[in-house]
NUMI-137967 format. One record per residue (C-alpha): residue number from 1; z, y, x. Coordinates in pm, whole numbers, plus 50000, padded with zeros to 5 digits. Layout:
% residues N
<rec NUM <Z Y X>>
...
//
This chain:
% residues 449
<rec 1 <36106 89091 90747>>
<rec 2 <36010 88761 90563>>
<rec 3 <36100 88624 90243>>
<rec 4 <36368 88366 90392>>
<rec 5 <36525 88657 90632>>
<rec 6 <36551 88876 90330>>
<rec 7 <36729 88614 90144>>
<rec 8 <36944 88515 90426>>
<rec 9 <37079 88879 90470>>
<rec 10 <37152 88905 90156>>
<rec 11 <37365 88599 90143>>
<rec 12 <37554 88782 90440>>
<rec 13 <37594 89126 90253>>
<rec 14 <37713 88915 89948>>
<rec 15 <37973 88691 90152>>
<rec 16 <38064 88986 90351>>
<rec 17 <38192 89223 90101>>
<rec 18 <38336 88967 89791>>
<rec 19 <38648 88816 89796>>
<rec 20 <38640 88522 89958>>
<rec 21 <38608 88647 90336>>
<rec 22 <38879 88598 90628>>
<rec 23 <38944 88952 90735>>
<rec 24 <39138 89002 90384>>
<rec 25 <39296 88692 90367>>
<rec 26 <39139 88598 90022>>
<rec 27 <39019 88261 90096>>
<rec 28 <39163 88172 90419>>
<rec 29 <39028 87855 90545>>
<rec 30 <39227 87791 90828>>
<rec 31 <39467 87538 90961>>
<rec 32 <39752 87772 90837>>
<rec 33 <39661 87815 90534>>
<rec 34 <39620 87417 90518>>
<rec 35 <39951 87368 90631>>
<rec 36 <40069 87629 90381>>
<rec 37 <39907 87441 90132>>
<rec 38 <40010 87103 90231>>
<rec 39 <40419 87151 90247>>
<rec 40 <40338 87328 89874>>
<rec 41 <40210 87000 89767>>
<rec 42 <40458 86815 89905>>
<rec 43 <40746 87017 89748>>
<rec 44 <40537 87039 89388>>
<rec 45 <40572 86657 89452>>
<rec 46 <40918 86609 89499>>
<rec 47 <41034 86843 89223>>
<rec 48 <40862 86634 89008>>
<rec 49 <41017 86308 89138>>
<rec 50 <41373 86495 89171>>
<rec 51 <41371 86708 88835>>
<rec 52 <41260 86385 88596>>
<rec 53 <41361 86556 88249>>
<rec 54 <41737 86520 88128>>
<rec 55 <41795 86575 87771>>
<rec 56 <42150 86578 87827>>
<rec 57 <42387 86621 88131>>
<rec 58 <42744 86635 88285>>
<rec 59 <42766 87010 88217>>
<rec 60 <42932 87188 87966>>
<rec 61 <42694 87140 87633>>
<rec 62 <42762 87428 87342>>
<rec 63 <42782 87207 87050>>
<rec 64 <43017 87476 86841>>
<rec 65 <42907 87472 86471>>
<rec 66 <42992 87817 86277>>
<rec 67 <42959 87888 85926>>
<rec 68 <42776 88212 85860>>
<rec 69 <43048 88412 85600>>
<rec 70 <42799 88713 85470>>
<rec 71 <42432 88647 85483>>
<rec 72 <42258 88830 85775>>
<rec 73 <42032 89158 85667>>
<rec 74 <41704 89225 85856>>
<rec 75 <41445 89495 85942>>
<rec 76 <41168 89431 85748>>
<rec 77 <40912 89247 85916>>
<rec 78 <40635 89463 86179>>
<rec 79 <40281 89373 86237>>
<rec 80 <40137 89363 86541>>
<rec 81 <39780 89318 86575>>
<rec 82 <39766 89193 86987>>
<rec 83 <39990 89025 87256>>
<rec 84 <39874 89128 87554>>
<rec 85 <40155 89063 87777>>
<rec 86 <40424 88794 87811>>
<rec 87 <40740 88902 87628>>
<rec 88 <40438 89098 87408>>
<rec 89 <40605 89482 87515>>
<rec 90 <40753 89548 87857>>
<rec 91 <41082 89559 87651>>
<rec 92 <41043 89211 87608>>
<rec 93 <41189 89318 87253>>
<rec 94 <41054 89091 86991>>
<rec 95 <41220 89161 86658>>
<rec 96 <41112 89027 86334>>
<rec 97 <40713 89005 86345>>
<rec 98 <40487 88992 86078>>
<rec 99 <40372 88680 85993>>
<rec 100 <40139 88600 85687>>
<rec 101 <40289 88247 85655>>
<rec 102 <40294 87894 85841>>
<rec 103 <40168 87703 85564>>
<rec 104 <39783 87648 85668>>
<rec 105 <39668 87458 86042>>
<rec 106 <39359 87714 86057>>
<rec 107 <39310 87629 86446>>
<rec 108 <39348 87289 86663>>
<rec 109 <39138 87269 86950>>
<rec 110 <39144 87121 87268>>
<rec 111 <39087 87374 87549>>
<rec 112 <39200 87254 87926>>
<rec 113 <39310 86976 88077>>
<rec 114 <39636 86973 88186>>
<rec 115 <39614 86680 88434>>
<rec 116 <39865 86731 88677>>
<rec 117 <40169 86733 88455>>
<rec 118 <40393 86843 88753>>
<rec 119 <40589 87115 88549>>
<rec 120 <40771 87118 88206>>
<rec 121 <40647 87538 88202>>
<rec 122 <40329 87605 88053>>
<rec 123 <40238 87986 88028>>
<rec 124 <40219 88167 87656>>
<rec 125 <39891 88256 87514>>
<rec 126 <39755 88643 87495>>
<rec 127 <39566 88731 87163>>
<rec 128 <39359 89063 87190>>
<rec 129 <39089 89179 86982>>
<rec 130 <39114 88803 86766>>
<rec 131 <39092 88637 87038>>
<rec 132 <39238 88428 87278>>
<rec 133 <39355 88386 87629>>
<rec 134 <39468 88042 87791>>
<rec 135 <39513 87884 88096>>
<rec 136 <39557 87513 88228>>
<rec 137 <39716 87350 88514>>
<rec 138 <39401 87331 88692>>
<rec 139 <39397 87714 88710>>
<rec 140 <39089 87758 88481>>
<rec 141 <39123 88085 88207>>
<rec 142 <38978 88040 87862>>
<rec 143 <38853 88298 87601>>
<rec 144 <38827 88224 87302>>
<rec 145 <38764 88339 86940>>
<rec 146 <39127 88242 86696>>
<rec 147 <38903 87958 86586>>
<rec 148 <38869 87809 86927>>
<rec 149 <38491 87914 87016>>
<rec 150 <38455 87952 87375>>
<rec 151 <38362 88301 87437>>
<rec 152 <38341 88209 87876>>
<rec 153 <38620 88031 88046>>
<rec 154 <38667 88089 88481>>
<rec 155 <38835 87948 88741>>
<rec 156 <38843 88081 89085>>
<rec 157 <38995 87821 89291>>
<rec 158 <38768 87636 89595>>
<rec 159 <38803 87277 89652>>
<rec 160 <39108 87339 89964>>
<rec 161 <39334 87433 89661>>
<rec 162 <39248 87153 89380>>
<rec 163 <39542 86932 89415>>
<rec 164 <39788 87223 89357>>
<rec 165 <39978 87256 89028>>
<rec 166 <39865 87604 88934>>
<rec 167 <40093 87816 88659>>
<rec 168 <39950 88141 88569>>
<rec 169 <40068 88478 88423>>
<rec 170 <39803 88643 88240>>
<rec 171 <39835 89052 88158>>
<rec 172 <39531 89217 87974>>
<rec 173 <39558 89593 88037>>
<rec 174 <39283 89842 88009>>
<rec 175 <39044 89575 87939>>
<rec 176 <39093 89395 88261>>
<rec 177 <39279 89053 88278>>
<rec 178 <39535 89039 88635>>
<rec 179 <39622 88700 88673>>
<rec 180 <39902 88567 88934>>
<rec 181 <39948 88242 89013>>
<rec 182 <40238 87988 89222>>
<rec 183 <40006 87993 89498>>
<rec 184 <40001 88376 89595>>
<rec 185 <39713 88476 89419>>
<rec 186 <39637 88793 89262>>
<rec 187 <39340 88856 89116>>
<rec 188 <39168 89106 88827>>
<rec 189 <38921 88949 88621>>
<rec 190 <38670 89132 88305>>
<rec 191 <38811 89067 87994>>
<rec 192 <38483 89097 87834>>
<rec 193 <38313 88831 88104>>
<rec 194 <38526 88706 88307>>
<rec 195 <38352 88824 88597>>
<rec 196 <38571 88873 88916>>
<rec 197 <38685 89227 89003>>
<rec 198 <38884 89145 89309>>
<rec 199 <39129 88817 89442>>
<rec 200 <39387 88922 89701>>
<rec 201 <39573 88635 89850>>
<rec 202 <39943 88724 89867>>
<rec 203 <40033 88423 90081>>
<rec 204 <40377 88373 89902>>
<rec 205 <40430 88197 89628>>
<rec 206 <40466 88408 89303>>
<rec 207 <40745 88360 89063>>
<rec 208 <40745 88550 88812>>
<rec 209 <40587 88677 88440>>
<rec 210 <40341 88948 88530>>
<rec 211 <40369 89303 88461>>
<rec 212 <40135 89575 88486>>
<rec 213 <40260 89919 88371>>
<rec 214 <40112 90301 88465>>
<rec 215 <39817 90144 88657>>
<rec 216 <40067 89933 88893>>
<rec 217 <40125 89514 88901>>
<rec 218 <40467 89417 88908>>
<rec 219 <40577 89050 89064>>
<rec 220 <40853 88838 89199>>
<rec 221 <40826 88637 89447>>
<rec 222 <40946 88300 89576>>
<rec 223 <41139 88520 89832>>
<rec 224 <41323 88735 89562>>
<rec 225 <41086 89010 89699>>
<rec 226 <41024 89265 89440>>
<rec 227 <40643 89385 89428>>
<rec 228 <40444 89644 89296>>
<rec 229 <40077 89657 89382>>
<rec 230 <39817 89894 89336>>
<rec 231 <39588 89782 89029>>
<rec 232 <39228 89872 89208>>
<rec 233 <39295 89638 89450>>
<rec 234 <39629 89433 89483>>
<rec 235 <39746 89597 89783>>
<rec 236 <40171 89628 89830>>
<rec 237 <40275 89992 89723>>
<rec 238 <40642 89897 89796>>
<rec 239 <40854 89625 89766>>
<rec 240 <41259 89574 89738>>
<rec 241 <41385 89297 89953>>
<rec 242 <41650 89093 89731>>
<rec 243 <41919 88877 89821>>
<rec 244 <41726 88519 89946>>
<rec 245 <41783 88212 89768>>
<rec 246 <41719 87826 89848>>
<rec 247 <41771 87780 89462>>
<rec 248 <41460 87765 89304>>
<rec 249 <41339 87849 88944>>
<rec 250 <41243 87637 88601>>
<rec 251 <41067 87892 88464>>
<rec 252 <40921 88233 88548>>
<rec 253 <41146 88508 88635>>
<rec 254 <41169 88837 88388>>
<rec 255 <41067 89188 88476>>
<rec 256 <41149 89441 88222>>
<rec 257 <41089 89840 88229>>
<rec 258 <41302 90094 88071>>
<rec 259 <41163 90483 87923>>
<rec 260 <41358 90607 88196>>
<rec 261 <41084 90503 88447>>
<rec 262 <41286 90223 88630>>
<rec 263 <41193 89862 88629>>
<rec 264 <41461 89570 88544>>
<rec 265 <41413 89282 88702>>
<rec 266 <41630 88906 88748>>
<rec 267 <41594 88699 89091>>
<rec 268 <41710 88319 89176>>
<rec 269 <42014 88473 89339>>
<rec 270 <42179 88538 89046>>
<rec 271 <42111 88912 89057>>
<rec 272 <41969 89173 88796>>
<rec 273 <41826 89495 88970>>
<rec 274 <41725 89817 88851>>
<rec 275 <41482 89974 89029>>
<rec 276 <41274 90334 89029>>
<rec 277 <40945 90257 88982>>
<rec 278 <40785 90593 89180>>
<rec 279 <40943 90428 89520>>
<rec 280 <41116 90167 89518>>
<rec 281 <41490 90248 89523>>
<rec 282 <41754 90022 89394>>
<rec 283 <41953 90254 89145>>
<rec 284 <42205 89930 89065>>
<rec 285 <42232 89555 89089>>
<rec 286 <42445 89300 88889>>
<rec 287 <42520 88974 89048>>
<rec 288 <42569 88725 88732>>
<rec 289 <42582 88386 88915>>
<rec 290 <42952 88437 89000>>
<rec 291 <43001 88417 88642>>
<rec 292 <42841 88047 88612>>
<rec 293 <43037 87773 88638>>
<rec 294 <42706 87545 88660>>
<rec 295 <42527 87691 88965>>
<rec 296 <42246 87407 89036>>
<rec 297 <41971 87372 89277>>
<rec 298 <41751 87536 88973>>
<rec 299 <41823 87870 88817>>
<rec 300 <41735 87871 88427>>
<rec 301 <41652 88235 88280>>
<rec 302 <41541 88410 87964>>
<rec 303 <41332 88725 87987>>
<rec 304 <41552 89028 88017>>
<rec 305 <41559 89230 87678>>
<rec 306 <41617 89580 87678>>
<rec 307 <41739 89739 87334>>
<rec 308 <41781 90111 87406>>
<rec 309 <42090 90116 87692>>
<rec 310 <42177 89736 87654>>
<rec 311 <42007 89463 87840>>
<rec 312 <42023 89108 87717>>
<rec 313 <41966 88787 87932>>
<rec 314 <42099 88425 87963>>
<rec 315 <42101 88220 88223>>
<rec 316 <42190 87843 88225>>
<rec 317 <42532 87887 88107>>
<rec 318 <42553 88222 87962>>
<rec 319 <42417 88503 87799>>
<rec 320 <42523 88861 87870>>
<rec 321 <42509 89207 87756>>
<rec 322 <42500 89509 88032>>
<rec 323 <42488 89848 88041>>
<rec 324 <42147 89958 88138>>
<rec 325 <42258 90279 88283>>
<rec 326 <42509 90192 88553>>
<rec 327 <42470 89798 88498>>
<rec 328 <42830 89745 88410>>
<rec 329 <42903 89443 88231>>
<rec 330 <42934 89472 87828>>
<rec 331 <43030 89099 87783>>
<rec 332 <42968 88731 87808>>
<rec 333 <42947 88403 87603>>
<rec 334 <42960 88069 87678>>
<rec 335 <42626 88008 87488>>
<rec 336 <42279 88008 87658>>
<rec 337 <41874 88010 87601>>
<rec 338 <41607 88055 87795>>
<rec 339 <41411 88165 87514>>
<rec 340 <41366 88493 87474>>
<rec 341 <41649 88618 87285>>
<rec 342 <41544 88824 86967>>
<rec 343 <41732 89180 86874>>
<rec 344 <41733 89280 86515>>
<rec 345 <41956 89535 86380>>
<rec 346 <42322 89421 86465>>
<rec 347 <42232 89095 86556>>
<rec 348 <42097 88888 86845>>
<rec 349 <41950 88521 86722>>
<rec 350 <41895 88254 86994>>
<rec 351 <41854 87919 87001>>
<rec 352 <42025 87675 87244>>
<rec 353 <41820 87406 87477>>
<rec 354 <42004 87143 87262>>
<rec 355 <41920 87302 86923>>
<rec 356 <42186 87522 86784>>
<rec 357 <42003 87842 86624>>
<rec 358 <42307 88098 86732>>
<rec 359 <42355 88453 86547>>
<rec 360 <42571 88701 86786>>
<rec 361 <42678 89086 86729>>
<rec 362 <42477 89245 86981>>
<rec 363 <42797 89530 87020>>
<rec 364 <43093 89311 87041>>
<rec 365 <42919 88919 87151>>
<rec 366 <43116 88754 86872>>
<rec 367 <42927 88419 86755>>
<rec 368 <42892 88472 86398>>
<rec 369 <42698 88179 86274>>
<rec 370 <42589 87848 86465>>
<rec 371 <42379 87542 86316>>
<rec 372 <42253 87289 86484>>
<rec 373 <41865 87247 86340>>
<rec 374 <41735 86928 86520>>
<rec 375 <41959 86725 86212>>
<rec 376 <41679 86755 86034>>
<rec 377 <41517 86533 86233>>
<rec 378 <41553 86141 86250>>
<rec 379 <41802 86068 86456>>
<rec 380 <41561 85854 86733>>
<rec 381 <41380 86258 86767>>
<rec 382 <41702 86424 86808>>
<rec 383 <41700 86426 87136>>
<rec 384 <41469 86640 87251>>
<rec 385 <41477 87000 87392>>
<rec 386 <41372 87353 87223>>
<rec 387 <41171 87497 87416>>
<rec 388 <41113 87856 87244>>
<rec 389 <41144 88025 86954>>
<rec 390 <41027 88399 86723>>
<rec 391 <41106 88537 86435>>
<rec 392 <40819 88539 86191>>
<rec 393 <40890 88776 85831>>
<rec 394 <41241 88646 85848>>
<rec 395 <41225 88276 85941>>
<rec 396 <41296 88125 86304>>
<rec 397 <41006 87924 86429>>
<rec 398 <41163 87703 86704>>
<rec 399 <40961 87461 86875>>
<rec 400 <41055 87126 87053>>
<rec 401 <40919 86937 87352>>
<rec 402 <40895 86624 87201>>
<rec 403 <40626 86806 86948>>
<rec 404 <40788 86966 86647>>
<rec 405 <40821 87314 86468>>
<rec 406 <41140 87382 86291>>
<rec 407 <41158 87658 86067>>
<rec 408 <41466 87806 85995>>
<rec 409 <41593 88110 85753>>
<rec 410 <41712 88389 85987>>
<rec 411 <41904 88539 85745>>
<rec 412 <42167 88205 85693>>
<rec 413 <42108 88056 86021>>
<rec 414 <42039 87738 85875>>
<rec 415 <41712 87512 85886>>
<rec 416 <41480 87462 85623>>
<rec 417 <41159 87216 85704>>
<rec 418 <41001 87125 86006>>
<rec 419 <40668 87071 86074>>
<rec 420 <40501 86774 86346>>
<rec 421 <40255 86889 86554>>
<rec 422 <40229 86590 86772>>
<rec 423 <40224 86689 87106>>
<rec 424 <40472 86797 87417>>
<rec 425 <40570 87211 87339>>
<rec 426 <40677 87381 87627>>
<rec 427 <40624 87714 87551>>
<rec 428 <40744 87986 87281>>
<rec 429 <40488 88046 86995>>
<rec 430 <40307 88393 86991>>
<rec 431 <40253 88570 86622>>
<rec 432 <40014 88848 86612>>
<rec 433 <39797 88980 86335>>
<rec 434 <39961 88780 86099>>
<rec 435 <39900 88429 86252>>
<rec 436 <40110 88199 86485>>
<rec 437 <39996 88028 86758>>
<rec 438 <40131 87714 86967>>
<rec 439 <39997 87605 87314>>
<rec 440 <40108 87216 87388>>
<rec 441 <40147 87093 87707>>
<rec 442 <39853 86893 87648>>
<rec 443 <39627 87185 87650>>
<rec 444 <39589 87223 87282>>
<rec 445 <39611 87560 87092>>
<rec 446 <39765 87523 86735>>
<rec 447 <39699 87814 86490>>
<rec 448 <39889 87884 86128>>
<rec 449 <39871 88121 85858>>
//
């Protein structure tokens, strides 16, 4: 055999058995896929021109101020020295982190580029090991040391899928990195490299956080199709067919998992399901958009927050308590997020799209303190949106799309300073090993300590 048919065979062998061949699906050139593509376009297209961001609008607004009577006592603040998950635990239960302070900008670098601007979602960053994982809206992952080296950065995308908006939820578990996208990509990556493990194409549009617990991937679907795959290869295990929805989703939907070995997750429909992870089986499901008096063409969530047999979520509207083991209803207000709310002791602190930092009794859902924080701010940057928020050593840390951190004492409810950081936030800040960190819309990563 020659030199050019040795390299030509093993061109074959490589094509044949990596990811990108037809008989798996992976990268499926053909006129289907095109088409799939194509009416995805379209439709990123016209959300964009149809969902032009409102500030304010004709539905009910909480705007209830509430003057704290007895100041609020805390845990005492926990380190944790990675976030390797969104919602950091697959409780989704926050608390009040440890954070060294906010006083010092240690990191501002520019990683992606954030070019096609056709969502007001960008993903949370993971920090493992002191470093770093991002992603842009080109679909590029970046690694990076908490002073914004590049350590390797990959994207796996061919040219039929460049015009796409891409969102990504990044999970780093067992030093792997599974990565799903609003395509229908799955895909496993080295956390150490960066080198491709495997790419499955799930053909469906995914829409939700990912989740990967006892060596299994957990995902939503645009469908309301609950999924767990196998973790060696992204292959369906079983899934739980939902109630299907036209409405579609702002943000990623929550999945949440219990010690009793069942998984919690929210769909479009309105409903909250708890499911057995070993097979499948529904054990109960909540419908909470009968409750809503503001049912739009896009559902609003928080991540689901599980604080031993209560589950916390808002929606649009309202945020609710549930039993976790036979998901009655505990209550409701007439107050919303879709931050992730935080738990600590008695108390549940949230902080409302319009800026009111909101302390609740997590027993009984009575508002006990409400401020609205964005006075601080001239007048002309009021209006603006928060767009998440943590508790860091006893201070709120709420971020705004129009660019600013407020900080805010947890304990009276009631800002203190704010801080400008100059560009479009539209995700919660992360604090692990001591530091914060903010990733703007822009595809900058902020870092204080």
């Amino acid at each position: 055999m020659n030199k050019k048919k040795i390299i030509f065979f093993l061109i074959s062998i490589t094509l044949f058995n990596c990811s990108f061949d037809h008989k798996t699906g992976i990268w499926d050139g053909s006129k289907s896929e095109e088409r799939r593509l194509s009416k995805l376009e379209k439709e990123q297209r016209k959300n964009k021109d149809s969902n032009i961001f409102k500030v304010f609008s004709s539905e009910d607004i909480y705007d209830e101020e509430v003057i704290l009577k007895e100041e609020v006592v805390l845990s005492k603040p926990i380190k944790n020295l990675s976030w390797k998950m969104s919602g950091l635990n697959y409780q989704n239960f926050l608390g009040n982190i440890y954070l060294q302070s906010a006083d010092i900008n240690f990191l501002k670098k520019k990683v992606g580029k954030n070019k096609l601007s056709l969502s007001r979602y960008t993903s949370t960053p993971l920090f493992y090991m002191n470093n770093l994982l991002l992603s842009d809206d080109k679909g590029t992952i970046f690694y990076i040391d908490e002073y914004g080296e590049l350590i390797w950065k990959k994207n796996i995308y061919i040219k039929l899928y460049k015009k796409i908006h891409k969102n990504l939820s990044l999970s780093i578990f067992n030093n792997n990195i599974y990565v799903s996208d609003n395509i229908g990509f799955i895909y496993a990556l080295n956390l150490e490299t960066g080198k491709t493990i495997w790419v499955k194409n799930h053909g469906i549009p995914l829409k939700s956080k990912i989740k990967v617990f006892n060596n299994k991937i957990f995902l939503i679907n645009q469908d309301n199709r609950i999924l767990c795959f196998d973790i060696k290869n992204g292959v369906i295990i079983w899934d739980v067919r939902s109630i299907s929805s036209f409405i579609k989703s702002q943000n990623l939907l929550s999945l949440a998992f219990t010690q009793n070995n069942t998984l919690v997750a929210s769909t479009t429909s309105g409903e909250i399901i708890n499911i057995n992870l070993t097979n499948g089986a529904v054990i109960w499901s909540a419908n909470i958009l009968s409750s809503s008096k503001n049912n739009t063409d896009f559902f609003q969530s928080s991540d689901i927050v599980i604080d031993k047999n209560s589950i916390f979520y808002s929606t649009k509207s309202l945020f609710f308590s549930y039993n976790l083991i036979n998901g009655s209803n505990n209550w409701n207000k007439n107050v919303s997020s879709v931050g992730t709310p935080i738990v600590n002791k008695e108390n549940i602190f949230l902080v409302t799209n319009n800026g009111y930092l909101v302390i609740l009794n997590k027993n009984t859902g009575k508002i006990i303190s409400s401020n609205n924080i964005l006075k601080i701010l001239k007048e002309k940057h009021q209006r603006t949106k928060i767009t998440g928020f943590i508790m860091g050593s006893g201070k709120i840390y709420a971020v705004t799309l129009n660019g600013y951190l407020l900080i805010c004492s947890a304990s009276l409810g009631k800002v203190e300073s704010f801080r400008k950081i100059g560009h479009p936030i539209s995700s919660s800040p992360i604090i692990a090993n001591g530091k914060m960190f903010i990733y703007t819309e822009k595809s900058r990563i902020f870092g204080f300590n």
